[in-house]
C-alpha positions in Angstrom: 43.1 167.2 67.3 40.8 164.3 67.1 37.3 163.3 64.8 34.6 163.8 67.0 30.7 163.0 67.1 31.6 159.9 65.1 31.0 156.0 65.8 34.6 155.3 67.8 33.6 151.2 66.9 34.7 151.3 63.1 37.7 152.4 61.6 37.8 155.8 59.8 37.7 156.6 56.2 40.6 158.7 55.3 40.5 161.0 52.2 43.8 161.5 50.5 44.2 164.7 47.8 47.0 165.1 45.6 46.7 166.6 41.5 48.7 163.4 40.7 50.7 160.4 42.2 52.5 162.7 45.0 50.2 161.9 48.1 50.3 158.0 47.1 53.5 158.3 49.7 51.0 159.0 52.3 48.1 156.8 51.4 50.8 154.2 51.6 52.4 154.8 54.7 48.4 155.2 56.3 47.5 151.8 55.4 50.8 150.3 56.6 50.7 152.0 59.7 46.2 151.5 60.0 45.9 148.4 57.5 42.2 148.5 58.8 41.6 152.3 57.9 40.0 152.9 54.3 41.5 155.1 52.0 40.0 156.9 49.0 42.6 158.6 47.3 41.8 161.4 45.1 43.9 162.9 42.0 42.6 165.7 39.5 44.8 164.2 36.9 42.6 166.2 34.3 43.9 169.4 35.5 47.8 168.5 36.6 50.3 170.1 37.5 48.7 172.4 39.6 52.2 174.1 40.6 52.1 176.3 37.6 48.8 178.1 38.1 47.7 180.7 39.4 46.4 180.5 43.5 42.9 182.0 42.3 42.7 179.1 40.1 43.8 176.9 41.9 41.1 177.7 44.8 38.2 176.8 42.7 39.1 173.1 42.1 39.6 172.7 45.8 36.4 174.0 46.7 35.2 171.3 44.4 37.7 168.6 46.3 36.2 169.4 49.5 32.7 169.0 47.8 33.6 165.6 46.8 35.3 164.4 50.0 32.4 165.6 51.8 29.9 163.5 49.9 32.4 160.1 49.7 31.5 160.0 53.2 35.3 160.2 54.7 35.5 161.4 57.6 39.2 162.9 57.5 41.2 164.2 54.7 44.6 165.2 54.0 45.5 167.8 51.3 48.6 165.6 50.3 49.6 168.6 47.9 51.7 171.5 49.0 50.3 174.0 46.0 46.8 173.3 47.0 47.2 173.2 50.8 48.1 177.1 50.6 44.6 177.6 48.2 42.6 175.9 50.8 43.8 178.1 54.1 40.2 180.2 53.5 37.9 177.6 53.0 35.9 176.5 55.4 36.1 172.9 56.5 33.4 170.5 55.5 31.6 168.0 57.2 34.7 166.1 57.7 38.1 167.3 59.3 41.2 168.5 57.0 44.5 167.9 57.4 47.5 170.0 54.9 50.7 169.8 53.9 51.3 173.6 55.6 50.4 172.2 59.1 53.3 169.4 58.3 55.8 171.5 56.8 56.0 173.2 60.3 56.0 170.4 62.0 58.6 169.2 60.0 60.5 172.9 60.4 60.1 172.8 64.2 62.2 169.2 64.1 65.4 170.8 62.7 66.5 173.2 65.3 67.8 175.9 63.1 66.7 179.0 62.5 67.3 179.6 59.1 65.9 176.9 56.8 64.8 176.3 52.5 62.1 175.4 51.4 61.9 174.1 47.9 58.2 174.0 46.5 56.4 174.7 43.5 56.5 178.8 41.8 52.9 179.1 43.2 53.3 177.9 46.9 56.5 180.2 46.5 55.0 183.4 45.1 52.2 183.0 47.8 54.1 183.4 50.8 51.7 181.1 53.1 54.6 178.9 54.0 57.1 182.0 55.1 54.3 183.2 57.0 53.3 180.0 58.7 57.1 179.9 59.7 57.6 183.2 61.8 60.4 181.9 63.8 62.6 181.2 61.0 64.6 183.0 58.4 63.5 181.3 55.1 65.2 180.9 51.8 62.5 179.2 48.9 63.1 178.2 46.0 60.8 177.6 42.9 61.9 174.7 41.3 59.6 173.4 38.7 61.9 171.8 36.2 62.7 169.3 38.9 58.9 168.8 40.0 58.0 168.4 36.4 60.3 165.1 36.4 59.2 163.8 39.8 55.4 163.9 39.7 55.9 161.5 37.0 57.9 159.3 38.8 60.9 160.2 36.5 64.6 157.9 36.7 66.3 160.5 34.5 69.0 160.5 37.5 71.3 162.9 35.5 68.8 165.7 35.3 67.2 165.1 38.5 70.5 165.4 40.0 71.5 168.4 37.7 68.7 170.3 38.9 69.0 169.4 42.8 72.8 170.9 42.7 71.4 174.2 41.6 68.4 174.5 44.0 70.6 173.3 46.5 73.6 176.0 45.7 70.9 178.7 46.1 70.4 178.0 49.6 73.5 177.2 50.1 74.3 181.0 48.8 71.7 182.0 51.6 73.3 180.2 54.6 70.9 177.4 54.6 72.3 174.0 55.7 68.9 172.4 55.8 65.8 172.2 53.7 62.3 171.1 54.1 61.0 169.4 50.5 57.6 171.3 50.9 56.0 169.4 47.8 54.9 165.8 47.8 56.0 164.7 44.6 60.0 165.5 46.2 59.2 162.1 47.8 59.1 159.3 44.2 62.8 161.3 43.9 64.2 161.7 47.3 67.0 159.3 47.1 68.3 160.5 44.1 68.0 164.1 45.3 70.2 162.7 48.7 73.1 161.5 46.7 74.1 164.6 45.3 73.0 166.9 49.1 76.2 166.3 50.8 76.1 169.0 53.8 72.7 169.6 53.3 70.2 168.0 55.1 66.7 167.7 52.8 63.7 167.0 55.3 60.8 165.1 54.0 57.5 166.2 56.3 55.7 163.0 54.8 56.2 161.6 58.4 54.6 164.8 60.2 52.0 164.8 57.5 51.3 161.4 58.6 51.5 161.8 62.6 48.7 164.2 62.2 47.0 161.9 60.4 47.4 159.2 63.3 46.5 161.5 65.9 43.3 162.8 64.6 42.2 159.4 63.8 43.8 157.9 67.2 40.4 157.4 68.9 38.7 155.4 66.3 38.7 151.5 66.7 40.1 149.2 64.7 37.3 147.4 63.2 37.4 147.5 59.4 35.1 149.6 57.6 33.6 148.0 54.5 30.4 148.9 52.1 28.0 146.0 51.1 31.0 144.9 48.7 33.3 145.0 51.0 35.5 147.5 49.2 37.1 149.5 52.1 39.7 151.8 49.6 39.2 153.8 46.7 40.9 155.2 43.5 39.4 158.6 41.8 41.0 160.5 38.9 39.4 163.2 37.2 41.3 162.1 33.8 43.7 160.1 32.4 47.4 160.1 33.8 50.7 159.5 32.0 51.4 156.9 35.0 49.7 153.4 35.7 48.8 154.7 39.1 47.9 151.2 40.9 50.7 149.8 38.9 53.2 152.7 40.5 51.3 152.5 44.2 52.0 148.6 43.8 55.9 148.4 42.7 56.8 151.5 44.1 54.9 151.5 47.5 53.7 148.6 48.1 50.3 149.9 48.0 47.0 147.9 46.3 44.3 149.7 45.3 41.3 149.3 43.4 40.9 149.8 39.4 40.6 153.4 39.1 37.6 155.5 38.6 36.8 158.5 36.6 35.0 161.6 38.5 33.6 164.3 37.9 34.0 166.5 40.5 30.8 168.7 42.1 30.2 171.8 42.1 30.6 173.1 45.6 27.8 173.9 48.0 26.5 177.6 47.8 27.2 178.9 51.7 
């Protein structure tokens, strides 16, 4: 799967979606794997945690995402956010390609080679059902488990209750036969390795790196040319609202990622079809 129609001279503008700070994981590894490709990175941090609401809900504020990343002019984006990668499976793509986080959680599922797997998301991606049914040739276990998102989509080093929590998601797969997991929300990433320490025989798969390969194939036949406005700002930061974390300070010490000062948006209202 590849961009087409498009000027294969510049490098590609790559949209990245996430509620809050959990698909800065991806941003970064995009720009250290394409330094040249431009990212504008997009968090409705007025309307966080999306995990808690309901799917309908949910739906509406990603018609208006793909409204916006159509008219930033990107010509890929991923939905670097679990919850709303099941609300966007019915609308139509835009003007530019889209990528989710249910296309790399399989990925990620076909790499383990067993047939009966976890999946620990958020209670709406759970109650849904998108992600079993995307995953036919498996027998899933999933687990809601929003105590423990609520402390890593901020970025939390509370290592006792992170680790408290991970035990008891982890013991109800265990209680299911499950001996491997796919961490099917991006904010499991900011708390991974404490989450590790306390797995022992269980294997927790991250499908950041799938998410990512499908990024890098469907921009593979772009050039490498860097894309840049009159300013010659190639990346952007949107928020829709404030946010408990100093998002380029976290990108920065945490990732290794600069970006820009961020911007308020307002998101627009999506095209009538």
């Amino acid at each position: 799967m590849t961009v087409t129609g498009l000027d294969p001279r510049r490098a590609p503008i790559v949209g990245v979606f996430d509620a809050g700070i959990g698909g800065l994981p991806l941003a970064a590894a995009i720009k250290r794997t394409r330094p040249d490709v431009g990212v504008v990175y997009l968090a409705d941090s007025a309307r966080r945690p999306y995990g808690p609401q309901p799917q309908r809900v949910i739906r509406r504020h990603m018609e208006e995402v793909s409204e916006f990343f159509d008219e930033a002019g990107v010509d890929l984006w991923a939905v670097a956010c679990n919850t709303a990668s099941v609300a966007v499976q019915d609308i139509p793509v835009g003007r530019a390609l889209r990528i989710d986080m249910v296309q790399a959680v399989r990925r990620a599922a076909m790499s383990i080679g067993r047939s009966r797997i976890g999946l620990l998301a958020t209670a709406s991606t759970v109650a849904s059902g998108v992600l079993v049914d995307a995953l036919p040739e498996f027998d899933v276990t999933q687990v809601a488990t929003e105590d423990l998102l609520r402390l890593a989509e901020v970025g939390s080093n509370d290592r006792a209750t992170i680790q408290r929590l991970t035990r008891a998601a982890i013991g109800v797969l265990r209680e299911n036969g499950c001996d491997s997991a796919v961490l099917a929300c991006t904010d499991f990433t900011a708390i991974l390795p404490m989450m590790s320490e306390v797995s022992a025989s269980m294997t927790l798969v991250d499908p950041l790196d799938a998410a990512l390969d499908l990024v890098l194939e469907a921009i593979a036949d772009f050039g490498a040319r860097p894309h840049t406005d009159a300013n010659g700002a190639v990346d952007r930061l949107c928020l829709t609202g404030p946010h408990p974390v100093d998002v380029p300070e976290y990108a920065r010490d945490r990732l290794g990622l600069a970006l820009p000062p961020p911007e308020i948006v307002t998101l627009p209202q999506p095209s009538p079809h």
